[in-house]
N, C-alpha and C positions, 0 to 999 in steps of 0.2 A: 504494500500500500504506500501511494506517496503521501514524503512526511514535509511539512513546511512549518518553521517557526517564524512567529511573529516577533519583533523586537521595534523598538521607538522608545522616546521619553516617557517622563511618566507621563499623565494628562495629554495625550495628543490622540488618543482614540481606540489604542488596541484592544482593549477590553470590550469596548458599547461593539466594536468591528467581530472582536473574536462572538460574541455575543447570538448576533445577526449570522453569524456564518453557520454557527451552531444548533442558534436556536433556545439558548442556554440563557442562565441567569446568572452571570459570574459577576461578583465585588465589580463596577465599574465607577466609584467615588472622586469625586473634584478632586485629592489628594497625592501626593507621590506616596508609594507602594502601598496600593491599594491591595494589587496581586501579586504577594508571596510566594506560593505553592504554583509551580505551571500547572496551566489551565490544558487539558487535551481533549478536544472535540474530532469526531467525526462525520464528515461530510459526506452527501450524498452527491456524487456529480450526476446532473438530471442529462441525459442524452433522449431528443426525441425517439432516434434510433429503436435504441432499447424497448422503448414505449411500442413503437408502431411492430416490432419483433411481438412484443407481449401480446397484440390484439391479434396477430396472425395464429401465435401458437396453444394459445390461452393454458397456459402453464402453472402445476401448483406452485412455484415459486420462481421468483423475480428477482436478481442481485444485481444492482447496479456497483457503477465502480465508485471509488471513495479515496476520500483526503483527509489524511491525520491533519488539523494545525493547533499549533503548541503555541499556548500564550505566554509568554513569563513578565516576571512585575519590570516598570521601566529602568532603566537605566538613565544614568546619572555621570554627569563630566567627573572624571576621578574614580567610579567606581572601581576598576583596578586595584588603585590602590586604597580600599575597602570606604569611599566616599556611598551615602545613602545607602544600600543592602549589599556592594562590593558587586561585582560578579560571577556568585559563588552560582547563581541558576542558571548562569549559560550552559551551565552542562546538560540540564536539559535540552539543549538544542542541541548538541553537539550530532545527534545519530540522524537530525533532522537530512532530508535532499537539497532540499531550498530553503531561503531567506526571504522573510518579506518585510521590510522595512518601508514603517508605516510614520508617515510623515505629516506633522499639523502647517494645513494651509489656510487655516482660518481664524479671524477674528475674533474675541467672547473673551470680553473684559471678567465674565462670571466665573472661567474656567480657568486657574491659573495657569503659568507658563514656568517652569521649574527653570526656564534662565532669564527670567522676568521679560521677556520680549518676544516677538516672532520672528526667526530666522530658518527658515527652513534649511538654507543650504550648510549652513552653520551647524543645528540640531542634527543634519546628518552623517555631516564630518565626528560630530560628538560619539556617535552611534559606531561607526566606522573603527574609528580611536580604539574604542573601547572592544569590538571587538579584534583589532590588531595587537589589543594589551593582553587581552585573555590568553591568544592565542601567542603572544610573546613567550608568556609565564610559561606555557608547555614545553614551549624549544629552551627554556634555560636550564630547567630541571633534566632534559633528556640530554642534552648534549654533554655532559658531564660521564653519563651513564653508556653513550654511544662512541666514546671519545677511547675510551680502554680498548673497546672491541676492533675500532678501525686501528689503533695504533699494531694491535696485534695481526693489522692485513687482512683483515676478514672484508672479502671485495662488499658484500650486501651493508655492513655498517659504514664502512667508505662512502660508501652510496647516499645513506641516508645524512650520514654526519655532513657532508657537501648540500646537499638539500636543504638543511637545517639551518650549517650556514648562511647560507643563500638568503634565508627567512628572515632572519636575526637579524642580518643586514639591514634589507629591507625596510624591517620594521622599523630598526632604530632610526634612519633616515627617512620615516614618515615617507615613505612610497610606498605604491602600492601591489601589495602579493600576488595579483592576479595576473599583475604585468610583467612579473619576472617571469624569465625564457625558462621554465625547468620543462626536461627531457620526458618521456613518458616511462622510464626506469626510476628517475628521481620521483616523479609524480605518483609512483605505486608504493616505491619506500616509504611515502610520508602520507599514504592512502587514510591508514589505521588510525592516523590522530583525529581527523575530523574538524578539519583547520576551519573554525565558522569566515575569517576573511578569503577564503576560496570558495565555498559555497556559493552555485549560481543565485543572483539576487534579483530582485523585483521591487521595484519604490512603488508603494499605495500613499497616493493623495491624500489626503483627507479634506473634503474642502466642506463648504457652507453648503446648507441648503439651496441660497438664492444661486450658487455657482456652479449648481449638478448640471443643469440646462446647457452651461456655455462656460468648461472649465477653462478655456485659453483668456477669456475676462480676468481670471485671477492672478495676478501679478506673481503671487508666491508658486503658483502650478508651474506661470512659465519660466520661471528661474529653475526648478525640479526640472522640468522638461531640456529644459539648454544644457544644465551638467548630466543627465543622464542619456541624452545624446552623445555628448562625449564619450562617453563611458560603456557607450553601447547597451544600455541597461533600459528596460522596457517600463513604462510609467503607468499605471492603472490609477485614474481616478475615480475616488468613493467620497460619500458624505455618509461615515458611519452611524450617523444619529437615523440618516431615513431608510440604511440599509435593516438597521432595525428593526424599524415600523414595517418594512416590507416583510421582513422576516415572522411577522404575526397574521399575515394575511395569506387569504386564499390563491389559489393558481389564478383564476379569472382576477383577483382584485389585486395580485399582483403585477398582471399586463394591464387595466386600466391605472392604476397608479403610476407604474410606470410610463404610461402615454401622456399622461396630464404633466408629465417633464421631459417631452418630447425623448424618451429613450425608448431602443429596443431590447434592452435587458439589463439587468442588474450590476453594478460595481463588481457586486462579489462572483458573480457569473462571469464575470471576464477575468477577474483573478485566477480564478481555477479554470479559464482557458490560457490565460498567459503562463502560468505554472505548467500546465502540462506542453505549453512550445517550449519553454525555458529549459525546461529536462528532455526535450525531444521525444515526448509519449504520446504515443497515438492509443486506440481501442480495438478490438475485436470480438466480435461475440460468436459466444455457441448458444444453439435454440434448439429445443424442443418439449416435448408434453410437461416434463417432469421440470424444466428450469429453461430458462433465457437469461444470459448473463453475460453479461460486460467483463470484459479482459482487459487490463490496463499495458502495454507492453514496449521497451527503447523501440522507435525509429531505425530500420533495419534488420532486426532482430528478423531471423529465417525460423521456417516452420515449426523443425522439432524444439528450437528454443520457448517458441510459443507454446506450444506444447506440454512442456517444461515447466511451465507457470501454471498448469492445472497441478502436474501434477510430476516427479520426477520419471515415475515411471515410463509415462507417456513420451519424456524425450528418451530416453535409456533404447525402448522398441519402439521408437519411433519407422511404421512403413510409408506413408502418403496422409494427406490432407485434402480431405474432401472441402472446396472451397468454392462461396457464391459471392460475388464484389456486393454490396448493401445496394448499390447504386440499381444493379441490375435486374435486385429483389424488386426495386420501386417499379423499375420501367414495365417487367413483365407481369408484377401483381402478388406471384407465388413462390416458390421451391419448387413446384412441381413445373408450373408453366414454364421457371427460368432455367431448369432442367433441359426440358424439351427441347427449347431454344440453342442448347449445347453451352450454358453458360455457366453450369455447375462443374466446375475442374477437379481434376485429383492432381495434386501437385506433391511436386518429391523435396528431397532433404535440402535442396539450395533454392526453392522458393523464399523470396524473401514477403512478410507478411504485408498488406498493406492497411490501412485504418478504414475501416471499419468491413471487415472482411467478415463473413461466418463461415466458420471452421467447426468438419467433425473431425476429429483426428482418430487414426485408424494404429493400432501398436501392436506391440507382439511381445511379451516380457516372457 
């Protein structure tokens, strides 16, 4: 299941956000560390797909696919060095896929600003920081410990002990981790830490109500939007107060609510579309009487690896995959009709899968 934590200051929204994505009632208080203990919901990602598979097959159960996100309490300039709760709850995040750094683009004298001002570009440098301190603290304690083993020539602690430095570097000169050139030998060595400044990331907005309609009006959006340009980092605007609201309403009074702010879906519905481009995951399903269900699976990945995410055996004897494009299912109606049409394939071991494909897979253990 993909996992995404949530990180931002205190009072900038992650909570009312984590909230709405949930559905949940979590501490969401005008205060810094409201949330203590991380918060872990999980989401349902709604795919029509899925939906229109279910009416064809009328099945006793239905599994769509799903998003862990980790909420933890905010963080704070210094926390590091143990400023407001420290950073002792990034470890919660640590096993996270992705980052989504959640960013205050609005106004509301009512709601404090834990650095008494609005700075968006600032509060995310802050954010940044702190997570290139956390993950400092890891490379000082290890390189001590890595340093005996490369002295004694062990090529694999070599490896990593150069990686490390690398890091160390880096950090201590306020540049950033992502952009250093490490090898993809370096980049396995140092796989197992879970370095949150390399984690793919994703900036959520947070803007005002009056600003959901027309976020490029809001001067702090478009400052987000110019450095995360730069940075090649994907900006998803939300107004977590009416993600909320949405979050208590019905399917129908969700698509009217959301037309009366001229949108076609939800902040948070394009989160967990930008998350899954960000990690390069597409879907596949298998259908029939007993279940229709959604597969979450990388971009590329070939069939017995698919396979493989039902279940290990199924890749182990993996023989053929029986496979009908969704697209296809639409155009001729059925399985049977798109059948007949010669549209239903058996495909072998170097098929590679594509999104939203349905798949029986055939095996042999």
């Amino acid at each position: 299941m993909l996992k995404v934590g949530i990180v931002g200051l205190p009072n900038v929204g992650k909570s009312t956000l984590f909230n709405a994505l949930t559905k949940s009632e979590v501490l969401a208080a005008n205060y810094p560390f409201a949330t203590i203990d991380p918060n872990v919901g999980v989401v349902i990602v709604e795919d029509e797909r899925l939906d229109h598979l279910a009416s064809l097959h009328n099945p006793k159960k239905i599994t769509p696919a799903a998003i862990e996100f980790y909420d933890i309490a905010g963080l704070v300039k210094g926390a590091s060095a143990g400023e407001g709760l420290g950073n002792q709850f990034l470890s919660h995040i640590r096993e996270t896929d992705a980052i989504a750094q959640v960013v205050r683009c609005f106004e509301d004298t009512n709601i404090t600003h834990v650095e008494g001002n609005l700075n968006p570009i600032r509060d995310l440098e802050i954010i940044l920081m702190e997570l290139r301190f956390a993950d400092l603290e890891i490379i000082e304690r290890r390189i001590p410990k890595i340093l005996k083993k490369a002295q004694a020539k062990l090529e694999d602690a070599h490896i990593e002990l150069v990686a490390l430095q690398k890091l160390k570097e880096c950090i201590e000169q306020e540049g950033q981790i992502k952009d250093l050139d490490l090898n993809e030998i370096e980049l396995k060595a140092i796989k197992a830490f879970n370095f949150l400044s390399l984690k793919p990331t994703i900036y959520v907005a947070n803007l005002s109500e009056n600003d959901l309609a027309n976020p490029q009006s809001n001067q702090y959006y478009l400052q987000l939007l110019q450095l995360a340009k730069k940075e090649n980092i994907e900006v998803v605007a939300v107004c977590a107060q009416v993600e909320q609201e949405i979050s208590q309403l019905t399917k129908l009074e969700q698509t009217e609510f959301l037309e009366s702010f001229g949108l076609k879906q939800s902040g948070l519905s394009n989160l967990i579309v930008s998350s899954y481009h960000l990690l390069g995951l597409q879907t596949y399903f298998t259908a029939g009487p007993q279940e229709v269900r959604a597969w979450t699976f990388t971009k590329g990945m070939k069939a017995p690896q698919c396979a493989g995410i039902i279940h290990t055996d199924f890749e182990r004897g993996f023989i053929r995959a029986e496979t009908l494009a969704y697209s296809d299912l639409i155009e001729y109606g059925s399985h049977q009709a798109a059948k007949e049409k010669g549209k239903v394939r058996l495909e072998g071991k170097d098929y590679v899968v594509e999104d939203g494909d349905i798949m029986l897979f055939r095996f042999n253990v």
